[in-house]
MARKE-282027 format. One record per residue (C-alpha): residue number from 1; residue in one letter; chain; z, y, x. Coordinates in steps of 0.001 Angstrom, whole numbers, plus 500000, padded with zeros to 6 digits. Layout:
BEGIN
+------+------+-------+--------+--------+--------+
| resi | resn | chain |     up |  north |   east |
+------+------+-------+--------+--------+--------+
|  NUM |    A |     A |      Z |      Y |      X |
...
+------+------+-------+--------+--------+--------+
END
This chain:
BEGIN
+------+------+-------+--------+--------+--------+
| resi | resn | chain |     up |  north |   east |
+------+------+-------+--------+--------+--------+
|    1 |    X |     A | 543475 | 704570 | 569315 |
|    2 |    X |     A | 544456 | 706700 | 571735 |
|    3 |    X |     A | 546984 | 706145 | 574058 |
|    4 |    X |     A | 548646 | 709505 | 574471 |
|    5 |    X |     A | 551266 | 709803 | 572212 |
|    6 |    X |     A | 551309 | 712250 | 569172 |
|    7 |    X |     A | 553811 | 715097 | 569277 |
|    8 |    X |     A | 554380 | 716106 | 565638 |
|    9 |    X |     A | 556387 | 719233 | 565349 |
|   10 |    X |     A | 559496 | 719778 | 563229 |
|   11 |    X |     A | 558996 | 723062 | 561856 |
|   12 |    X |     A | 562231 | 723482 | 559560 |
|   13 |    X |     A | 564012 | 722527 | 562390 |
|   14 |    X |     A | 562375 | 725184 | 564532 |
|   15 |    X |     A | 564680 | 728835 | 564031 |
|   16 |    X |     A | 562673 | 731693 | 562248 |
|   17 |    X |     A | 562317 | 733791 | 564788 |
|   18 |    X |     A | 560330 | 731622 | 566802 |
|   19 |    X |     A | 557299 | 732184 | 564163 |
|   20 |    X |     A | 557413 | 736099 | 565180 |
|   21 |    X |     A | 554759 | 737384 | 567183 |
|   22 |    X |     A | 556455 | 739840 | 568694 |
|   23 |    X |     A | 558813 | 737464 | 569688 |
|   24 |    X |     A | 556115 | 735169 | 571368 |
|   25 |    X |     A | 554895 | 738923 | 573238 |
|   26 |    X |     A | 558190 | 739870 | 574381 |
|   27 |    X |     A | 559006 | 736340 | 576507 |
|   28 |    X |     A | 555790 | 737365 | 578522 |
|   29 |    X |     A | 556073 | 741062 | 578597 |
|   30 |    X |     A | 559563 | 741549 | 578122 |
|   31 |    X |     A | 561678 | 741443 | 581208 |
|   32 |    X |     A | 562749 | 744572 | 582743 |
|   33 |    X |     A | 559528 | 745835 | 585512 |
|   34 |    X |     A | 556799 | 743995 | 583328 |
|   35 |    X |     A | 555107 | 747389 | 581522 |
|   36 |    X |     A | 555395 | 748776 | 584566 |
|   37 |    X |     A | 553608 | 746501 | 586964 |
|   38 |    X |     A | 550920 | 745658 | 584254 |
|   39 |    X |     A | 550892 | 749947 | 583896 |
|   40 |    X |     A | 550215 | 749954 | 587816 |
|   41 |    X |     A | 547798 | 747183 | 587417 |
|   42 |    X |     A | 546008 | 748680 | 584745 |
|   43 |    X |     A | 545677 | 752381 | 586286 |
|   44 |    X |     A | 544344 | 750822 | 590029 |
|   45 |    X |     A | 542336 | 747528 | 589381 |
|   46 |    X |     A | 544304 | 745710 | 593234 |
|   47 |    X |     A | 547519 | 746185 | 593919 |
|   48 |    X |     A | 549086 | 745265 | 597124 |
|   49 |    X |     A | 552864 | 743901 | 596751 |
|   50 |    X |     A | 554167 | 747169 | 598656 |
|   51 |    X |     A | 552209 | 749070 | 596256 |
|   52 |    X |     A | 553878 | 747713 | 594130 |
|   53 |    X |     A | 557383 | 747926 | 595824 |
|   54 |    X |     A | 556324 | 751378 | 596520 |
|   55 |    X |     A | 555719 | 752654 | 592953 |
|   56 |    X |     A | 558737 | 750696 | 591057 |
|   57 |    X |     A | 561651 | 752611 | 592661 |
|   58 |    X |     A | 564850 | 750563 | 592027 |
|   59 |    X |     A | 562434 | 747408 | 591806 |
|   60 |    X |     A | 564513 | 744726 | 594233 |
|   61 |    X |     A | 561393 | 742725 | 596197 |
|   62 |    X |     A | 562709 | 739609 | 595099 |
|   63 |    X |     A | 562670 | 740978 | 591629 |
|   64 |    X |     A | 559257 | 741989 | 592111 |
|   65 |    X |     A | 558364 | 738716 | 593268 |
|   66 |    X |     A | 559882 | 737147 | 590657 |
|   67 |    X |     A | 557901 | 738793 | 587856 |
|   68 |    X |     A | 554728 | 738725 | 589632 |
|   69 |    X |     A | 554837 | 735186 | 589631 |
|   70 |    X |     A | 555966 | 734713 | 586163 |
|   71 |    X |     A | 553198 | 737525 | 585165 |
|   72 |    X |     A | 550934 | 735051 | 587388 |
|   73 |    X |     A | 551925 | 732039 | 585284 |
|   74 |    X |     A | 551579 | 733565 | 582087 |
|   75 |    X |     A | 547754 | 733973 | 583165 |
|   76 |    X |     A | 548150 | 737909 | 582987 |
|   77 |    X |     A | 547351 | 738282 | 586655 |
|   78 |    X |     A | 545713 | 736488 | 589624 |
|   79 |    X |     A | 546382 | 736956 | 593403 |
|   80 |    X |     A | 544264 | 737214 | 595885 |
|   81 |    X |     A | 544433 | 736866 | 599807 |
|   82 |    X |     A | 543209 | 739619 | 601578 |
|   83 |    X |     A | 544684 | 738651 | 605122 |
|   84 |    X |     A | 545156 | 735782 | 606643 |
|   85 |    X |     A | 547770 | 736115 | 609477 |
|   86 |    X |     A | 549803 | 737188 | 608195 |
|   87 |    X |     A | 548544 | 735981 | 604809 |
|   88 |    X |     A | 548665 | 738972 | 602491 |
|   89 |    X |     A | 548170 | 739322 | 599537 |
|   90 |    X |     A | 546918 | 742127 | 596721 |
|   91 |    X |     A | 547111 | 741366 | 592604 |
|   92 |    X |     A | 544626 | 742074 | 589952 |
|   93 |    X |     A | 544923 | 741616 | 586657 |
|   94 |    X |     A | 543034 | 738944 | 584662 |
|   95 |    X |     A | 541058 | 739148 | 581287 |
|   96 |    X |     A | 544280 | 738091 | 579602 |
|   97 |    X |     A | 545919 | 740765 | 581621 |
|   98 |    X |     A | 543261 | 743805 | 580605 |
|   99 |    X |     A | 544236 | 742733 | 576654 |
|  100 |    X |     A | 547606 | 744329 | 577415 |
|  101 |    X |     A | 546201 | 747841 | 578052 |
|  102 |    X |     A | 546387 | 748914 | 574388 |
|  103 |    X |     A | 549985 | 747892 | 574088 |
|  104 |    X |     A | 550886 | 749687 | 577451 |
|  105 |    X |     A | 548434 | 752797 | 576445 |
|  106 |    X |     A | 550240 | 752810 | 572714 |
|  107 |    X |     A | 553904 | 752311 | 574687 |
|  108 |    X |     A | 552951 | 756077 | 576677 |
|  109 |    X |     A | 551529 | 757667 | 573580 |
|  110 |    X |     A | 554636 | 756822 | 572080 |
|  111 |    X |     A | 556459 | 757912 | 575157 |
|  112 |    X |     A | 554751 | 761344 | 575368 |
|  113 |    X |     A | 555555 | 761821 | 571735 |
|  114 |    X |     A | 559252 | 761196 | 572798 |
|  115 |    X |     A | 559091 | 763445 | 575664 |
|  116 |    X |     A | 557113 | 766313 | 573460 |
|  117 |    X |     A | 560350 | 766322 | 571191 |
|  118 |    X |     A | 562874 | 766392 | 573129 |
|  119 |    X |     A | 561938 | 767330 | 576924 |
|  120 |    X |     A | 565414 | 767064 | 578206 |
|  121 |    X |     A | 566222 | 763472 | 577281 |
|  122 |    X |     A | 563788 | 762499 | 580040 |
|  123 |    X |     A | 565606 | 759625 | 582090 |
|  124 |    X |     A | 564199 | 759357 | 585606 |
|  125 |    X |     A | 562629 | 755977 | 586395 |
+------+------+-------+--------+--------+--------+
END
């Protein structure tokens, strides 16, 4: 026998909504900056952190930080140091991370669609 204990989950206990997939996608993908970062990391394969910075206007740094390393522990991207004094570093996405481009591609498909009817509803970023 083994001598980890078994974990047996209590599924009727367990709300509904924690069987949706969507769901499960949205607490890795869905905080505010997320698309966005994984957008910038899917057009340019490294991204520096002032890239970054640089292309998410209204994006607070520690906000940035903050999602990169959540994005980081979800497995979506990896860093990398580039420079060591000071250590700097740039972020590329991992395999995990590339699966996302057809859910960011559909999202500006979607978005162009938007834009197409109705031009002047256009919120700047």
């Amino acid at each position: 026998m083994s001598d980890i204990p078994s974990k047996k989950t209590d599924f009727k206990a367990m709300p509904t909504y924690a069987f949706c997939p969507v769901i499960t996608a949205l607490e890795v993908i869905g905080e505010r900056w997320v698309i966005l970062i994984l957008r910038d990391l899917l057009r340019n394969p490294t991204r520096r952190f002032q890239d970054l910075q640089d292309s998410l206007k209204g994006c607070a740094p520690s906000t940035l930080s903050t999602r990169l390393k959540a994005l980081e522990a979800h497995g979506l991207i990896e860093r990398r140091l580039y420079e060591q004094h000071p250590p700097r570093l740039e972020y590329l996405l991992t395999v995990k991370g590339r699966a996302v481009g057809p859910v960011v591609a559909s999202l500006r498909d979607w978005g162009l669609q938007l834009q197409a009817e109705d031009p002047d509803s256009q919120l700047p970023l």
